[in-house]
N, C-alpha and C positions, 0 to 999 in steps of 0.2 A: 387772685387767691389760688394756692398751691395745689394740687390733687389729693385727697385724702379719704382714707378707709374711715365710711360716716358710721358714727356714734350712736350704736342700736341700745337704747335704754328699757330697761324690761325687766318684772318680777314674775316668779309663780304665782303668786300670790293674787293676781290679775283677773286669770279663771278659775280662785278659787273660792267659790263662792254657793253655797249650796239654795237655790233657787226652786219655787213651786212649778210641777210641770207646765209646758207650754210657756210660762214665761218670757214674756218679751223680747225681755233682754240679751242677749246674742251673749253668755258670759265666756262658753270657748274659743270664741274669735280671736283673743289675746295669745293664746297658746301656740292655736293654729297657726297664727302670723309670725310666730317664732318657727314653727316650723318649716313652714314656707322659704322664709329665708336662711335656713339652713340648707336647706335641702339644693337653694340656688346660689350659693356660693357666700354666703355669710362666714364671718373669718370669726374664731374665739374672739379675738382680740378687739373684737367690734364691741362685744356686749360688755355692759355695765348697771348693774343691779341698784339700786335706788335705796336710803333708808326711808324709813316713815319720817314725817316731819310732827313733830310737838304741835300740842294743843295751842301752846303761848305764840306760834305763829301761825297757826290760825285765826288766833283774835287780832293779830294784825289785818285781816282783814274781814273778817266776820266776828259779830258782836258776843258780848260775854252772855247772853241771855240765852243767843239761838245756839251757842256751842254748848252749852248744860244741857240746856233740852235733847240733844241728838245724845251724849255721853248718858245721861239718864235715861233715856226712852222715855219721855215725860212728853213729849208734845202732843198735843189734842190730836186725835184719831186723823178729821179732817186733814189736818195740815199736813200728816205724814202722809197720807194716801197718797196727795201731788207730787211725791217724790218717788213712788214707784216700788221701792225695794221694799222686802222684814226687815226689818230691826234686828242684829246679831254684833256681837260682838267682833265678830270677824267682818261684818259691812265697817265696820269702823277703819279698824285697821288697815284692810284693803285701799279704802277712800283715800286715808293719810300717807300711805305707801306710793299712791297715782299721783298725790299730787306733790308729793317729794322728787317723783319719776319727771316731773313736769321743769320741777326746779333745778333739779340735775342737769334736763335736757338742754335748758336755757345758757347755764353756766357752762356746758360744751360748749353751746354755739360759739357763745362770746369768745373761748381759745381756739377753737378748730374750725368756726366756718360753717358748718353743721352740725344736726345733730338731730334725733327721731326717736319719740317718746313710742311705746307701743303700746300707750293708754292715753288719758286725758281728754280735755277738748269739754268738761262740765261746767260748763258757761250757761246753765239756767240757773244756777244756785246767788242768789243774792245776799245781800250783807245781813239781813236776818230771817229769811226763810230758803230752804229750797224748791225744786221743781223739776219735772223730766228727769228721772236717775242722777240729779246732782245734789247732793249733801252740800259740798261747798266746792267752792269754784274753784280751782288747782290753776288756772291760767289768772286769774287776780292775784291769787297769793304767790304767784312767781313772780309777777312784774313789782308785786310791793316789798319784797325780797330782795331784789336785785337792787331795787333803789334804795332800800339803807345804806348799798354798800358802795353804790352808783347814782349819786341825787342827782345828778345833771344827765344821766340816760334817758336817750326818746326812745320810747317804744311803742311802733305799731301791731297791733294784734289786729291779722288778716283772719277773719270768719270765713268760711266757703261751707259750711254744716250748714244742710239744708233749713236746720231751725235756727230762726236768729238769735244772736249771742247776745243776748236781753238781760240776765244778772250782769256782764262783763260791763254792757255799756251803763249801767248802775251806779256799780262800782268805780270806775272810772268817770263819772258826770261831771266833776269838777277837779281833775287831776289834768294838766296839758302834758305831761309828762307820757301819757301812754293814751295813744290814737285809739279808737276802737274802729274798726270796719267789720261787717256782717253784709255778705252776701246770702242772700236765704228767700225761702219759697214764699211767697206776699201772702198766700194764703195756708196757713201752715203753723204748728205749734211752734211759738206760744200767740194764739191768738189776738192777744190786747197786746201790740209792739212797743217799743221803746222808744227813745233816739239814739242814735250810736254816736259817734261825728260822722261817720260815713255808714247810710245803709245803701243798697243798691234791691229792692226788693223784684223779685224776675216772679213772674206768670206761670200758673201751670201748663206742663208741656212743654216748655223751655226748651229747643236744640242745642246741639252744641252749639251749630255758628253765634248765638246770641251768647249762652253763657260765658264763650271764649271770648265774644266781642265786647262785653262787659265787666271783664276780668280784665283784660285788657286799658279799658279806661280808669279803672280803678288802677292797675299797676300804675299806671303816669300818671295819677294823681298823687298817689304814694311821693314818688320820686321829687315831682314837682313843688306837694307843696308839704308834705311831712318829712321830709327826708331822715330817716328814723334811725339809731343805727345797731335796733335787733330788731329781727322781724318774728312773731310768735303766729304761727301758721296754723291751724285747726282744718285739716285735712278730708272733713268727714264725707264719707260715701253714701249717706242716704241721699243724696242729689242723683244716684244712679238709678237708670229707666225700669232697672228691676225692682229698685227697693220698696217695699210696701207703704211705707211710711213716705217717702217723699215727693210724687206727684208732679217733679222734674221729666224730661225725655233725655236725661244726659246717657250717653253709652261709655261704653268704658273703656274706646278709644279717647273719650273726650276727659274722662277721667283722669285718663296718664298723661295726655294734651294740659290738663287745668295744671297739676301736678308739675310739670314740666316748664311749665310758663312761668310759676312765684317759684319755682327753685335756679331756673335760669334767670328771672330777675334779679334777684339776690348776687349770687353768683357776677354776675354782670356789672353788678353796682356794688360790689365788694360789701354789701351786707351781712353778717349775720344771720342766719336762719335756725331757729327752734319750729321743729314740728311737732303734731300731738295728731294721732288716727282719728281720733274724734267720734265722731256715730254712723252709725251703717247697722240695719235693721232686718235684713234678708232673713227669713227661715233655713235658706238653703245656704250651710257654712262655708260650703268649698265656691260660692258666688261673690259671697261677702266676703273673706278670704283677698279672692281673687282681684275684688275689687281696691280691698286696703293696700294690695299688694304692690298696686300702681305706681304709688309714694316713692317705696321700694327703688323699683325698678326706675322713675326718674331721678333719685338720689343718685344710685349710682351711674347713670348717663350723664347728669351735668357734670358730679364732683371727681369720678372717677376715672370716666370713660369705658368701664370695665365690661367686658362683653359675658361674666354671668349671670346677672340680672336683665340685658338690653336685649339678646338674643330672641329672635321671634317676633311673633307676635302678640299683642292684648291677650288673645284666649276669650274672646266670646263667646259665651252659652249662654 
């Protein structure tokens, strides 16, 4: 596979989003990550702006029922609470905008080899309810996308987001078409697990050496026995020893190591790779930042080589 300047997919529209104080949800992390990579050597001609996707593909993968109730604001109190966010017209859009960004990203990969979503990665959202910050899942409805237009594409979706990717493996229960794997914290939201076809459930406290050595046997099984040929990567940071929510010991040398590993496998095995940032939970934005930024910076060491993003080091605080 050629050397190529990787496909940064990104809207404003990401962190824009008007949110009750302290709020959980990390909403300038998308921004920041933009700037981040400008600041270390991001070219114009990298970024590409995503549009919303229509409602009528969303019900390609989520049902006519649960997509009226999010459009009306109509569903019971209860059920929206599991999903975290207000209700606005702008959480709509937003939503549809990430996981257009998602579809985009995918359709890179497949001509360039790469390519890196600067949102996504809302794999709690299942075919007729959500959960954890996900309305609907933007990584199902890319892979059910691609396959109108691709019915004989295998696609594996690699999870490394510390919470398991529990709507995806749902959603795909009965599709052989698209592998699901979730690596995630065994004890850890969403507490009642699913089955994926591959989960690999890790311990609190985790080191690197086990994470990596578990990532690891997951990559050879990949190769072995799904041999896929897009790989949709969910990149997420709360696996890291700082993040409050994940309960991992991974550092963030291990982070750019994980990173490093599924973009050199790819790479290696002439796969396709769609990435998506996924979740990362930090209070402190220039840590989480820091941590997203990994992706980054192993992106352009496998595909590049380029020494504006490789230079140095991690950056640990």
């Amino acid at each position: 596979m050629k050397k190529v300047d990787v496909p940064f997919i990104y809207s404003p529209i990401y962190s824009e989003l008007n949110l009750p104080p302290r709020h959980r949800y990390p909403i300038e992390k998308y921004r920041l990550l933009k700037n981040w990579a400008i600041k270390h050597g991001a070219k114009e001609h990298q970024w590409h702006r995503p549009s919303a996707l229509n409602w009528q593909q969303v019900a390609r993968t989520h049902c006519s029922g649960y997509i009226e109730q999010l459009r009306q604001n109509s569903m019971e109190k209860t059920l929206w609470r599991r999903i975290g966010f207000p209700w606005s017209e702008s959480l709509l859009q937003r939503t549809l905008t990430s996981a257009g960004g998602t579809l985009l990203t995918t359709e890179l990969a497949l001509t360039r080899g790469i390519a890196i979503h600067f949102s996504g990665g809302y794999h709690h959202a299942h075919k007729d309810w959500g959960s954890g910050f996900c309305l609907i899942n933007d990584l199902a409805i890319a892979c059910n996308e691609l396959l109108l237009k691709y019915p004989s594409l295998k696609i594996a979706i690699l999870d490394t987001d510390v919470h398991q990717g529990d709507g995806t493996a749902t959603l795909f229960a009965n599709d052989d078409r698209v592998f699901t794997c979730s690596l995630h914290g065994e004890r850890n939201f969403p507490f009642s697990k699913v089955e994926s076809d591959l989960d690999k459930p890790l311990a609190k406290h985790t080191s690197d050496e086990q994470y990596l050595d578990t990532l690891k046997e997951t990559l050879q099984f990949i190769k072995r026995d799904v041999k896929p040929d897009l790989i949709l990567y969910d990149a997420g940071v709360d696996i890291y020893q700082r993040d409050e929510l994940g309960h991992l010991n991974i550092s963030l040398a291990g982070i750019f190591q994980r990173d490093l590993s599924v973009l050199g496998f790819a790479k290696r095995e002439d796969i396709p790779l769609a990435a998506v940032i996924g979740g990362g939970y930090q209070r402190n934005l220039d840590r989480l930042v820091r941590a997203h930024a990994q992706l980054l910076r192993a992106s352009y060491h496998v595909y590049t080589e380029s020494q504006l993003l490789t230079e140095g080091k991690t950056y640990e605080v």
